[in-house]
N, C-alpha and C positions, 0 to 999 in steps of 0.2 A: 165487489166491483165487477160489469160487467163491459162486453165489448171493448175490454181493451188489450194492448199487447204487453206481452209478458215483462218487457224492459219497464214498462210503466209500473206495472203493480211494483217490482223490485224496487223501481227508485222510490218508492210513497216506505218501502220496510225498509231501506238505507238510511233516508231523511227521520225517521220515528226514531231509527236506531240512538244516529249521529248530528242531526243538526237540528232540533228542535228545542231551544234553549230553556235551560232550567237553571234553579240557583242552586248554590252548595259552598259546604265550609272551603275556600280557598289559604285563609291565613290562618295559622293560630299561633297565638301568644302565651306563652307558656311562663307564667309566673311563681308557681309553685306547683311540683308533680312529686310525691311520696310515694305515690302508686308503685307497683312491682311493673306494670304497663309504661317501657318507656315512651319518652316525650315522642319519638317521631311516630311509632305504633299508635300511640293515640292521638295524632293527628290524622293518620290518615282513616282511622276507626270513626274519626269526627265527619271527616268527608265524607265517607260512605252514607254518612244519615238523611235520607231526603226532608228537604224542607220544605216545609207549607207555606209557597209565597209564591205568586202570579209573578212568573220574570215580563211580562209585560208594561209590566209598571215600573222597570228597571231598564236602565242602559247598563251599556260593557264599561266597565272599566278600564282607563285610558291604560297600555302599558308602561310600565315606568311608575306608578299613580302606587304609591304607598300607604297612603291615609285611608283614601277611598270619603266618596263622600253622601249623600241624601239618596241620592237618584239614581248611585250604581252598588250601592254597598250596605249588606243589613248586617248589623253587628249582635253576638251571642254570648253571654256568660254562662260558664260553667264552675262552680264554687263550691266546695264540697267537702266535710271534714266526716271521717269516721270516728264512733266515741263508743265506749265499753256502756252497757247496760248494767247498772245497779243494782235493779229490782228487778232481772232475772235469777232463776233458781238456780241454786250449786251444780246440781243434776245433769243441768241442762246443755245439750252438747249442739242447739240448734243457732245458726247464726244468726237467723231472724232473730232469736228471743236475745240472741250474746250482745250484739252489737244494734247502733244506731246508722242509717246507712251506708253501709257496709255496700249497699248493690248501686251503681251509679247507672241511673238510667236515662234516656233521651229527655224525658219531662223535666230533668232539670235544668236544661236548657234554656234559659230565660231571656227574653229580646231586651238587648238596649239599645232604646232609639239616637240615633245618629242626627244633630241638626236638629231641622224641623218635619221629624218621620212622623211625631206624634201628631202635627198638623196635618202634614202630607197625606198620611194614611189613619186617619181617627178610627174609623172601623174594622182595621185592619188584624189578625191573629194570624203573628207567625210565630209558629212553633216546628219544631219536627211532627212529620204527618203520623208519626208512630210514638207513641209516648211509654212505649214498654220494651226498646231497643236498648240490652246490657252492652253498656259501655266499657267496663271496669268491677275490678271487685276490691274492698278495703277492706283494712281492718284497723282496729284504734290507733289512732296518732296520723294515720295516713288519709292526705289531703290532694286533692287538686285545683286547681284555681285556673283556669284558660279564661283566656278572650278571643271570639272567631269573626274572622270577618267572611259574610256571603258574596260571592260576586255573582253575576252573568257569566254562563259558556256553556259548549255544545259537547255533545258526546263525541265528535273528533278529537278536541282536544282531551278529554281524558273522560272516562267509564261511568264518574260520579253525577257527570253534568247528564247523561241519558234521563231522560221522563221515562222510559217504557223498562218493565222489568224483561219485554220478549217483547217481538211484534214480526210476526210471521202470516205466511198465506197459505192456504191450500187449491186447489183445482177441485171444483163441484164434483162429484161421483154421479156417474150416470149410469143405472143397472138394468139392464133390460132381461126380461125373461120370454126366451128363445120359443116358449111352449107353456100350457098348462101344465102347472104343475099341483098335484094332490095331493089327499091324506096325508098321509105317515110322509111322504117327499116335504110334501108343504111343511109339516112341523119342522124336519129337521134342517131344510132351507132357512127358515125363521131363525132356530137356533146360530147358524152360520155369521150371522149380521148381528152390528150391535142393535139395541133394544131402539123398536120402533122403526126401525127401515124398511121391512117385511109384517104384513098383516095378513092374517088367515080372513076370508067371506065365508062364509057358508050360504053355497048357491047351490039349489036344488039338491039338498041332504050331501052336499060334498064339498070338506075343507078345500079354499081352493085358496094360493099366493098372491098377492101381489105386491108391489112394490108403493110401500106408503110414502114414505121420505126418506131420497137416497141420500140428502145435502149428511144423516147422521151417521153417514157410514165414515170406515176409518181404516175401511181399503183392509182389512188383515187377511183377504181371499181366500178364507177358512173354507167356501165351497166347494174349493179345487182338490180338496182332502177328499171328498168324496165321491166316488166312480160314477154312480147315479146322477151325481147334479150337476159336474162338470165342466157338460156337452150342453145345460139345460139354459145355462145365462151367462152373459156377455157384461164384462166390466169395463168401463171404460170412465174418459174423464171428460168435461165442459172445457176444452180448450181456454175461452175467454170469458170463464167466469170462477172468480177468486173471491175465495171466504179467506177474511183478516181476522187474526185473533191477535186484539191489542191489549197487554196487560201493563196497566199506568203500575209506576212508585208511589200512587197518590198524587202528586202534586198538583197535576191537572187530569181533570176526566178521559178518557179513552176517547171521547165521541171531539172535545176541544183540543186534542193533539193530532188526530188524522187533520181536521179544517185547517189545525197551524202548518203540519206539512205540506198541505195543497196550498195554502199560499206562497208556503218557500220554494215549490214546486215551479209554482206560476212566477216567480220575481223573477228565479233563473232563466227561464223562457222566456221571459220579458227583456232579461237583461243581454241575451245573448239575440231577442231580433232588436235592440239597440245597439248592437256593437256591428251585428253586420250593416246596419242602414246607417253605419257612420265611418265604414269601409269604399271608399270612391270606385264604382264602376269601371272597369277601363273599356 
């Protein structure tokens, strides 16, 4: 993002953080837990699981709204019994071969449709975006049987509803070299910078620096170690130009959660010049 002011960029990694709605396990129903993972640890082990489902196609669930229903609420089974293996060897001290699963993983999470979801969304696969997240470990006789229900919410209200696993900015690096700099200087400048910032020319039989792309540097002012190079280049930053690094949980793309911020960006702003054009003048 370029040309703007620094309250802006913040608010767009505030909003990514906190208010870009996603879905996740809210309820679960705990009908049988054998597990050594008590009931509430593995609830909340459940919530942390992001799920593969566009909250766009979801409203909030009313407060008070216990059932939940089509249009605000995806419903999850998880069902699960661990059982001794047979036709493993005596020998054998591995759990894979001892037991049948024994490893409870996100893939077995399986959608039941609520209503008319199967109409609603015919094309639709939600799953957990990760189908190899350990949940739990068993061992024969021990079982779990849950039902979760997904709602809509934002990462204000709590950590699990965040789409972004980070979403931070930096300030562009801007390196200027104060002087020609050569030979054996030049290599060890290069050295200084991460790889590709600094590129050697060979102009008229002499290595000579210059600055290829500052955007990859990562500021660690290694050149300042050096008495020779010190005095030779000037670091500095692009005031109003900001490299985002947005890392999704899956759910939604990195490139369709910045556009959903700058819409929630823009409602606010919109909603705040409606409240003052419905404040009377005096």
């Amino acid at each position: 993002m370029v040309g703007i002011d620094a309250a802006i960029a913040n608010a767009f990694r505030r909003i990514l953080l906190a208010e870009v709605p996603t879905m996740a396990v809210e309820k679960v129903f705990v009908y049988n837990n054998t597990s050594i993972v008590q009931d509430e640890i593995l609830a909340h082990r459940l919530g942390l699981i992001p799920i593969r489902a566009d909250p766009r196609l979801f409203e909030y669930r009313n407060q008070g709204d216990e059932e939940g229903t089509e249009i605000d609420t995806l419903q999850f089974q998880l069902k699960i019994k661990c059982s001794r293996n047979s036709q493993a060897a005596k020998e054998s001290s591995d759990p894979d071969e001892l037991y049948f699963n024994h490893k409870v993983y996100s893939k077995h999470m399986t959608w039941v449709p609520l209503g008319n979801q199967t109409d609603l969304f015919p094309d639709a696969d939600f799953r957990p975006v990760h189908d190899d997240i350990l949940i739990a470990l068993l061992r024969p006789g021990q079982e779990i049987d849950v039902l979760m229900h997904c709602v809509k919410g934002i990462g204000k209200d709590h950590a699990k509803f965040s789409p972004v696993a980070t979403a931070s900015y930096r300030l562009l690096p801007d390196i200027t070299l104060l002087q020609p700099i050569e030979d054996e200087a030049a290599e060890m400048l290069q050295k200084c910078f991460s790889p590709g910032v600094i590129e050697i020319q060979n102009i008229k039989g002499k290595k000579v620096a210059r600055v290829a792309n500052a955007r990859l540097d990562t500021f660690s002012r290694e050149v300042f170690r050096h008495e020779s190079l010190k005095n030779l280049v000037r670091l500095a930053r692009v005031r109003n130009h900001y490299i985002f690094s947005v890392e999704s949980t899956g759910i939604l793309p990195p490139d369709v959660l910045v556009s959903e911020a700058i819409k929630i960006l823009m409602g606010k702003c919109q909603r705040f010049l409606n409240e003052l054009d419905s404040v009377p003048m005096e």
